[in-house]
C-alpha positions as CSV (number, residue, x, y, z in Angstrom):
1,X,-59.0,36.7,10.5
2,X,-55.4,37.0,8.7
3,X,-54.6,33.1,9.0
4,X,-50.7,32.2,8.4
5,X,-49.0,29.3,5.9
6,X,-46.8,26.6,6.1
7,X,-45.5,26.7,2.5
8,X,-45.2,23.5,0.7
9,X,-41.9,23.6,0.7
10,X,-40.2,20.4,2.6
11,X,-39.2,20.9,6.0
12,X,-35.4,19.6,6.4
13,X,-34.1,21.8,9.6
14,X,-36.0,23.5,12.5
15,X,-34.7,26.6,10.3
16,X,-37.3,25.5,7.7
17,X,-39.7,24.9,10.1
18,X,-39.7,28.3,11.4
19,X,-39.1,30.3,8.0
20,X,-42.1,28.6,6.7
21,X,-43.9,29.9,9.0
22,X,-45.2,33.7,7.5
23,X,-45.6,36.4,10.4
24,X,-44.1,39.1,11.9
25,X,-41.2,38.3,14.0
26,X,-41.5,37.1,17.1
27,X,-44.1,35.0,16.7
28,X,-47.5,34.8,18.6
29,X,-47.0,32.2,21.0
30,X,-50.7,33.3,21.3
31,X,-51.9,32.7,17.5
32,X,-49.5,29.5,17.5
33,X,-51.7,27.9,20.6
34,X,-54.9,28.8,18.8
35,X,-53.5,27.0,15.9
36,X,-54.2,30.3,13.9
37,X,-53.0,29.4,11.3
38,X,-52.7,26.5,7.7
39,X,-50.7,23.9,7.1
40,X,-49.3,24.6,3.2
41,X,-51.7,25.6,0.4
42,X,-53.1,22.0,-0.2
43,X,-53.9,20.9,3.1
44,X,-57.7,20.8,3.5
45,X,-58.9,19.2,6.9
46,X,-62.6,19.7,8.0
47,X,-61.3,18.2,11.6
48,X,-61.6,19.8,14.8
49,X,-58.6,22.0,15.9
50,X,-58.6,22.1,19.7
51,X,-57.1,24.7,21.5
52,X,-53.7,24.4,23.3
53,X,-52.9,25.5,26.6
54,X,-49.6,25.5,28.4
55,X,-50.5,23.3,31.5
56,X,-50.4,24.7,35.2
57,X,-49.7,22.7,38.5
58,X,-53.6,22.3,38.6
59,X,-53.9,20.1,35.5
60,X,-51.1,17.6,36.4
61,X,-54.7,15.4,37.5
62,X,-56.0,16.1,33.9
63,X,-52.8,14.5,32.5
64,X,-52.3,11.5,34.5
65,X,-56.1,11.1,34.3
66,X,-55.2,10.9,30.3
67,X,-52.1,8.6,30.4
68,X,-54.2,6.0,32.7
69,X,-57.5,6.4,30.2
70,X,-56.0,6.0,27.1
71,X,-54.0,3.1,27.7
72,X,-56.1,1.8,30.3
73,X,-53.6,1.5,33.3
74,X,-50.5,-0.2,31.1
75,X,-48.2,2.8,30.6
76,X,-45.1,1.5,31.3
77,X,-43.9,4.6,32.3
78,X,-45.1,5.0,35.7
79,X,-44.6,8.4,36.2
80,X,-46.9,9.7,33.9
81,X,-50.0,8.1,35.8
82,X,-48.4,9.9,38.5
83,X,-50.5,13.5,39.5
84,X,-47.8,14.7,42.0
85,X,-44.7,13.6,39.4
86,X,-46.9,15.3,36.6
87,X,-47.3,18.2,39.0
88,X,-43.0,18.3,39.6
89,X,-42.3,18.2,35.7
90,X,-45.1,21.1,35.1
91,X,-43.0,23.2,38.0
92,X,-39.7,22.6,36.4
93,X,-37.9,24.6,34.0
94,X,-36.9,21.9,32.4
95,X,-40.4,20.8,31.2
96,X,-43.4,21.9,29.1
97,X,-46.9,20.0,29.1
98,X,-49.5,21.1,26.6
99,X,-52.9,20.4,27.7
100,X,-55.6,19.9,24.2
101,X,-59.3,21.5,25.3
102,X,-62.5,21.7,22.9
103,X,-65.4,24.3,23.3
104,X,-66.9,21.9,26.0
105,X,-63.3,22.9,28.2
106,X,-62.8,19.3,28.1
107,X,-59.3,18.0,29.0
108,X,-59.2,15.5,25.7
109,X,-55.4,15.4,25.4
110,X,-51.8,16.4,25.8
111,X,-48.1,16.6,24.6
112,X,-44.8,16.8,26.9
113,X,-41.9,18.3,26.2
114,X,-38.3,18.0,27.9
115,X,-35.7,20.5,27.9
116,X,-32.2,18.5,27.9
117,X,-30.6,22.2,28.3
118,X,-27.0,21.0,29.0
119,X,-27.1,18.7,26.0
120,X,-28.7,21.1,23.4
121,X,-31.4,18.7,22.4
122,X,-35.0,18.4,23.5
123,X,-37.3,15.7,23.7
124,X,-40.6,15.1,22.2
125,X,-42.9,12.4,24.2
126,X,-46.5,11.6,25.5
127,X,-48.6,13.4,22.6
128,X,-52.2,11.5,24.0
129,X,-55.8,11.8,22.8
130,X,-58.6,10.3,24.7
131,X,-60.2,7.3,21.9
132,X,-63.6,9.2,21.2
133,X,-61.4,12.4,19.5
134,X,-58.8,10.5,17.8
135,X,-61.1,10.3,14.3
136,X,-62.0,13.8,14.4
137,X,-59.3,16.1,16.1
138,X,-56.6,17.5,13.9
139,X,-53.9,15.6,14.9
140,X,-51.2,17.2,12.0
141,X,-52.4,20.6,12.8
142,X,-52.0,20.0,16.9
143,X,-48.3,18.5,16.8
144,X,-47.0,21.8,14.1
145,X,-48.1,24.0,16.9
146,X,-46.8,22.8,19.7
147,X,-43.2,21.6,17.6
148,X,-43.5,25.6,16.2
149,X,-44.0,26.7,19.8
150,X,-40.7,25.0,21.4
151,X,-38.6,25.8,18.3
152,X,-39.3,29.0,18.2
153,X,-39.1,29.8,21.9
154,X,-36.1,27.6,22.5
155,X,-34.5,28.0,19.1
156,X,-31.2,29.4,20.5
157,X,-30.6,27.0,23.1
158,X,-32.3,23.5,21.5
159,X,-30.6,22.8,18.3
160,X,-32.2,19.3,18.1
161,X,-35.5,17.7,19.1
162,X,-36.5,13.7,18.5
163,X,-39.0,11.6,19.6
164,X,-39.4,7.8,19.8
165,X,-42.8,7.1,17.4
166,X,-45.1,4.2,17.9
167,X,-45.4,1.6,15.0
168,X,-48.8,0.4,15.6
169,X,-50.1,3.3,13.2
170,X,-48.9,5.0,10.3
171,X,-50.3,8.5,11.4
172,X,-47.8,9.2,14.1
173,X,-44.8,8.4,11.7
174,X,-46.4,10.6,8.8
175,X,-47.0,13.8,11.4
176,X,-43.9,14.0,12.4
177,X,-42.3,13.3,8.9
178,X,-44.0,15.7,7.2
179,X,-42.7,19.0,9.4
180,X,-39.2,17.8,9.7
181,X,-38.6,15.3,12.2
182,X,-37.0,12.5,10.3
183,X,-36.5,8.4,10.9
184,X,-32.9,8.1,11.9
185,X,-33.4,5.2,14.0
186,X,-34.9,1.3,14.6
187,X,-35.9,0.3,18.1
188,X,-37.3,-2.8,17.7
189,X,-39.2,-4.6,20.1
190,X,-38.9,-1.8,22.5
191,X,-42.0,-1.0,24.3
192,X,-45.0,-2.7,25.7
193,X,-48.4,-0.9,25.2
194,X,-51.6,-2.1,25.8
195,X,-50.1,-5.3,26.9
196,X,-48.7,-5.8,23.5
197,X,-45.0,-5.7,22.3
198,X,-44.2,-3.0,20.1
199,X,-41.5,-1.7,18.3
200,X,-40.4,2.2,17.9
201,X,-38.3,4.6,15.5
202,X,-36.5,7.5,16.5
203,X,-37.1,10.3,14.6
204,X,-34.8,13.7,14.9
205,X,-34.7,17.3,13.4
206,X,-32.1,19.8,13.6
207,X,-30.9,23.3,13.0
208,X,-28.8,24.0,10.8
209,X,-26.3,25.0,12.8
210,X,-26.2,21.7,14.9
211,X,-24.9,19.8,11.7
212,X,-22.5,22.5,10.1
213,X,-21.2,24.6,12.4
214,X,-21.1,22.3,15.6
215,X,-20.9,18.6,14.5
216,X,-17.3,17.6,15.6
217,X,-14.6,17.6,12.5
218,X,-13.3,14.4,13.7
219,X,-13.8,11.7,10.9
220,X,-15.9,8.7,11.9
221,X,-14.3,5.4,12.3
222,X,-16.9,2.3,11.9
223,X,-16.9,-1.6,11.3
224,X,-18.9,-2.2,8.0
225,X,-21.5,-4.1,9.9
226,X,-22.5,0.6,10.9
227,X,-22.6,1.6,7.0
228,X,-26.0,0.7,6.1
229,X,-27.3,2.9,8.8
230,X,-24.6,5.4,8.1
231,X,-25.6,5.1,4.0
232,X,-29.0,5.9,5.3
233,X,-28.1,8.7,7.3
234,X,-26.1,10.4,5.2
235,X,-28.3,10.3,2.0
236,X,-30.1,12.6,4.0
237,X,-28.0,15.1,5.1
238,X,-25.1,14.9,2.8
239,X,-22.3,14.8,5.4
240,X,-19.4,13.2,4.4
241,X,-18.0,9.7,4.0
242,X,-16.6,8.2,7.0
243,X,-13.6,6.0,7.8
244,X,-14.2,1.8,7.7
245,X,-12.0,-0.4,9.6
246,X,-11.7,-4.2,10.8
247,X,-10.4,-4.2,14.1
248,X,-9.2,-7.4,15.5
249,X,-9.7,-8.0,18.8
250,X,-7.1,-9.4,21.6
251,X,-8.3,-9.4,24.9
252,X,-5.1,-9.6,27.9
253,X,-6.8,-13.3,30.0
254,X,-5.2,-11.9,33.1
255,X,-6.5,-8.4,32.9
256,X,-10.0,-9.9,32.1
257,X,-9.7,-12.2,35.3
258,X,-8.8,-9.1,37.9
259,X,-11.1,-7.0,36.1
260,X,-13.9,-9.5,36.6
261,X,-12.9,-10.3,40.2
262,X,-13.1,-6.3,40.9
263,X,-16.7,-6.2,39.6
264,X,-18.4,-3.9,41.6
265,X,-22.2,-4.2,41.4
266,X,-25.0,-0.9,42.9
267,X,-28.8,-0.7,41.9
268,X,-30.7,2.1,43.2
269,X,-34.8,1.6,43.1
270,X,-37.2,4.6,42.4
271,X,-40.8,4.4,44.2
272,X,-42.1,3.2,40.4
273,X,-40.0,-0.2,41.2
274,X,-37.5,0.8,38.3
275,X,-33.6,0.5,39.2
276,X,-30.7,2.2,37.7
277,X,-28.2,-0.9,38.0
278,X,-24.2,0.5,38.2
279,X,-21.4,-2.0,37.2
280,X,-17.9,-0.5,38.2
281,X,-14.4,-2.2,38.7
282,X,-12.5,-1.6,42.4
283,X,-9.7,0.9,42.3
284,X,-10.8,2.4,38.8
285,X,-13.4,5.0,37.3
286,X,-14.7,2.7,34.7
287,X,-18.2,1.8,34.7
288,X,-21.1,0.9,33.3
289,X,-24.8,1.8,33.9
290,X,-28.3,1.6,32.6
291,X,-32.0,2.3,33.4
292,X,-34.3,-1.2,34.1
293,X,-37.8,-0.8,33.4
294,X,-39.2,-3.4,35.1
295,X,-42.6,-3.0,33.3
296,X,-41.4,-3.4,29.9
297,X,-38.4,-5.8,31.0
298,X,-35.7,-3.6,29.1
299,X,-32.5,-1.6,29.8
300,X,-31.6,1.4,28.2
301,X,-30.8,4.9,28.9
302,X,-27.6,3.5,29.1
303,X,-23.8,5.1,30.0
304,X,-20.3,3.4,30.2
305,X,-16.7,5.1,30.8
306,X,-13.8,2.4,30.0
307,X,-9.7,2.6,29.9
308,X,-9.5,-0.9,28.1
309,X,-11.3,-3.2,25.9
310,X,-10.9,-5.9,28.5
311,X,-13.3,-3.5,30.7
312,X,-16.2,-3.2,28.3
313,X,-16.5,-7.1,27.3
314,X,-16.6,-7.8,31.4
315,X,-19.1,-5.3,31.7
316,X,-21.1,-6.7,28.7
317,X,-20.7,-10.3,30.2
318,X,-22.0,-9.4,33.1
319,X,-25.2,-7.4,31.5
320,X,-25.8,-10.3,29.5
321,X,-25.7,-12.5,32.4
322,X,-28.1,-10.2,33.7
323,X,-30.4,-9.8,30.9
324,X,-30.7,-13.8,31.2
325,X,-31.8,-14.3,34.9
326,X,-34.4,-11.0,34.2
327,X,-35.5,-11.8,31.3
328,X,-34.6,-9.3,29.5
329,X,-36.5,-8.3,26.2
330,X,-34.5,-4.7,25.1
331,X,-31.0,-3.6,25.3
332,X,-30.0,-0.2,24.1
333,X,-26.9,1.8,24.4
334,X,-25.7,4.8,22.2
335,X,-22.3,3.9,21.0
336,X,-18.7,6.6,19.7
337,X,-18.4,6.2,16.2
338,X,-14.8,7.0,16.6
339,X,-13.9,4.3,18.5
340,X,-14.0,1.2,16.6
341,X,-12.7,-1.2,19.0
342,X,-15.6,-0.4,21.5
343,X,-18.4,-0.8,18.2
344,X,-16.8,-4.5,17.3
345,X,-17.2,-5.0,21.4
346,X,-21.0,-4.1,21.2
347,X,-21.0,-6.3,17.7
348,X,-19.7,-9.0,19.2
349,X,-21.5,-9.2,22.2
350,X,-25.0,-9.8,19.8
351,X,-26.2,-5.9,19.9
352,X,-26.5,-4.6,16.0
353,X,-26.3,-0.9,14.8
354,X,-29.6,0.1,13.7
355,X,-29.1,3.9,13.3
356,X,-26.3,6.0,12.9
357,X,-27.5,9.9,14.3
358,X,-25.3,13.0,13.5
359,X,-24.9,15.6,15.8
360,X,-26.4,13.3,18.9
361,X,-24.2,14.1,21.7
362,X,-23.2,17.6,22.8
363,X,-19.4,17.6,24.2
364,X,-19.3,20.8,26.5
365,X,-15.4,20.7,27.0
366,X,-14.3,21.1,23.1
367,X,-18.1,22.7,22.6
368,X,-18.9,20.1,19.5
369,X,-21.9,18.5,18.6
370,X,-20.4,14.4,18.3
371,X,-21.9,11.6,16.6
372,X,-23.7,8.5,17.8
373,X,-24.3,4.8,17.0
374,X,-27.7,3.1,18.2
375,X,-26.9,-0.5,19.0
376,X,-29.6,-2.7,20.3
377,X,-30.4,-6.3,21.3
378,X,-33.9,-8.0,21.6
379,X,-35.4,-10.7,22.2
380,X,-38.2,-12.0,19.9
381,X,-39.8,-11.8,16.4
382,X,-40.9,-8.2,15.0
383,X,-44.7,-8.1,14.5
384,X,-45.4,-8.9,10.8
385,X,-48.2,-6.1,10.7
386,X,-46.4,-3.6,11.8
387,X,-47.2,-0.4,10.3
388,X,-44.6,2.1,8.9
389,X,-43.9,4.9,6.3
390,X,-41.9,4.4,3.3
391,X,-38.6,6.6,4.9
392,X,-38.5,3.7,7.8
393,X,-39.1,1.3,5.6
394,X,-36.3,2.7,3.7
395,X,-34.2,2.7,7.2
396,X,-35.2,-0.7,7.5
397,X,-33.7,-1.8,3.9
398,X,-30.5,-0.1,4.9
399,X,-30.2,-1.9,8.0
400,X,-31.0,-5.2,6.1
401,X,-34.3,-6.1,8.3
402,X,-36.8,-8.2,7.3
403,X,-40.2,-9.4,8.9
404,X,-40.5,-12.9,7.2
């Protein structure tokens, strides 16, 4: 059996990724799900390669079965122990789930993938094993074939996947690391699994052309608290230096009283007892609005539209009141590095900049890949064994976190 290589070469873009990979072209989806094929010259497993199938409507049981195994009935998100929600993302074009078998045709694990079509970037999530496997399934060798399989097939329309990585193992970190998909980010605190407060890193990989031929021209503007996460970034990817400025801020005491007195407030509840919670202002189209995962106590996935700076600190006022009567443990929000006057308004308001990601945000109107600023609060101390790779810990430097 002609078996193909992964050269040792390091895997920067999805460009790498795929040119490393030595066949004819196309490549055998087929060969790629038998994971026919070696990691680089040096790598020498004598673990089990399972093989991968792309999951049908009748295994969406098989994968919520998995979610609820593994992590015992604590996934905090709820729509993964879901069979008929498992069922609706397997029927979607907008998803892939990869279903991990052994000779015994035994479901033992899985891997979802979302298609964010409309933004150019797709998301890695989900990759489970059932416990009794986890020691002697190749891992490295499942995660390339599946990451090969989505790049290659999507490779024209994706020009950048990430994935939030658990830090309660080195393993995850190190797979992903070592075929491309790079710490950019520091989510501390984030998630709860197992019943136990975790922290995360986002990790990203792009093509080529997501960074140099679509990344928007327009020269960032950040307050100094951003450049150690820019530093980071950029020693990476050699980018550019950006603008630093010191905005001062002067807020208009009658504009912040109507505005506050217009504060509109809408939460809509999904059958998982999540809310998306909308602030907006009467007579405007500013708002602000976020996910609330109830089962982790966090808000994220968040989006804002403001006219003034008077807008954003009374929708961060009233967040914060929020967060306080909740009890809140995470806040996240992706912040415009060109805007400097909306980052010192995040700064101020006790969120920090713990990742500054190129090429994030895909403007369809002027067709440009723009870049983003990950600001989060949280509430809390870091977990002093927490486990990560020396590029995090790296990140981590950079952002001037410590764990004593």
């Amino acid at each position: 059996m002609l078996l193909n290589k992964l050269s040792v070469k390091p895997v920067i873009s999805v460009n790498d990724l795929l040119d490393s990979f030595h066949e004819s072209t196309p490549l055998d989806f087929q060969k790629i799900l038998q994971l026919d094929f070696e990691l680089n010259i040096n790598y020498q497993n004598q673990k089990i390669s399972p093989i991968i199938h792309l999951a049908k409507s009748e295994n969406a049981e098989n994968i919520s079965n998995l979610f609820k195994e593994v992590y015992k009935g604590t996934y905090p998100y709820k729509q993964m122990e879901d069979a008929q929600e498992v069922e609706n993302m397997i029927r979607s074009p907008n998803f892939h789930w990869f279903l991990f078998k052994v000779s015994s045709n035994e479901a033992i694990g899985c891997f979802g993938v979302q298609l964010e079509l409309e933004k150019k970037r797709g998301l890695l999530f989900g990759f489970v094993l059932k416990k009794k496997y986890q020691k002697i399934v190749d891992t490295l060798k499942t995660f390339v074939g599946c990451l090969l399989f989505v790049c290659n097939k999507y490779k024209d329309k994706i020009l950048l996947w990430y994935g939030e990585i658990r830090t309660n193992d080195t393993s995850p970190q190190f797979i992903t690391s070592s075929y491309g998909l790079k710490p950019i980010a520091f989510l501390p605190n984030k998630d709860i699994f197992l019943n136990k407060i975790e922290s995360e890193v986002l990790h990203v990989i792009y093509t080529e052309e997501a960074l140099h031929k679509y990344r928007s021209k327009e020269k960032p503007k950040i307050i100094r608290q951003i450049l150690g996460s820019y530093v980071y970034s950029n020693n990476r990817f050699r980018l550019g230096s950006p603008k630093v400025a010191n905005p001062k801020l002067n807020y208009n005491k009658k504009k912040l009283a109507n505005i506050k007195k217009g504060i509109i407030k809408r939460t809509e509840k999904d059958k998982y007892g999540n809310k998306i919670i909308t602030f907006s202002i009467k007579n405007t189209t500013s708002y602000f609005k976020f996910l609330y995962n109830s089962y982790i106590q966090s808000f994220e996935k968040t989006k804002y539209k403001v006219k003034y700076s008077e807008e954003l600190y009374t929708f961060l006022q009233e967040v914060k009141y929020l967060m306080k009567k909740l009890d809140i443990r995470y806040f996240e929000c992706y912040v415009s590095p060109y805007n400097c006057i909306q980052q010192k308004i995040f700064f101020d308001a006790g969120l920090k900049p713990r990742g500054y990601i190129f090429s994030w945000d895909y403007n369809k109107k002027k067709k440009v890949f723009e870049d983003r600023v990950v600001f989060n609060l949280f509430k809390g101390n870091i977990d002093v064994n927490i486990k990560l790779i020396p590029e995090t810990i790296e990140l981590l430097q950079n952002l001037k976190i410590s764990f004593s």
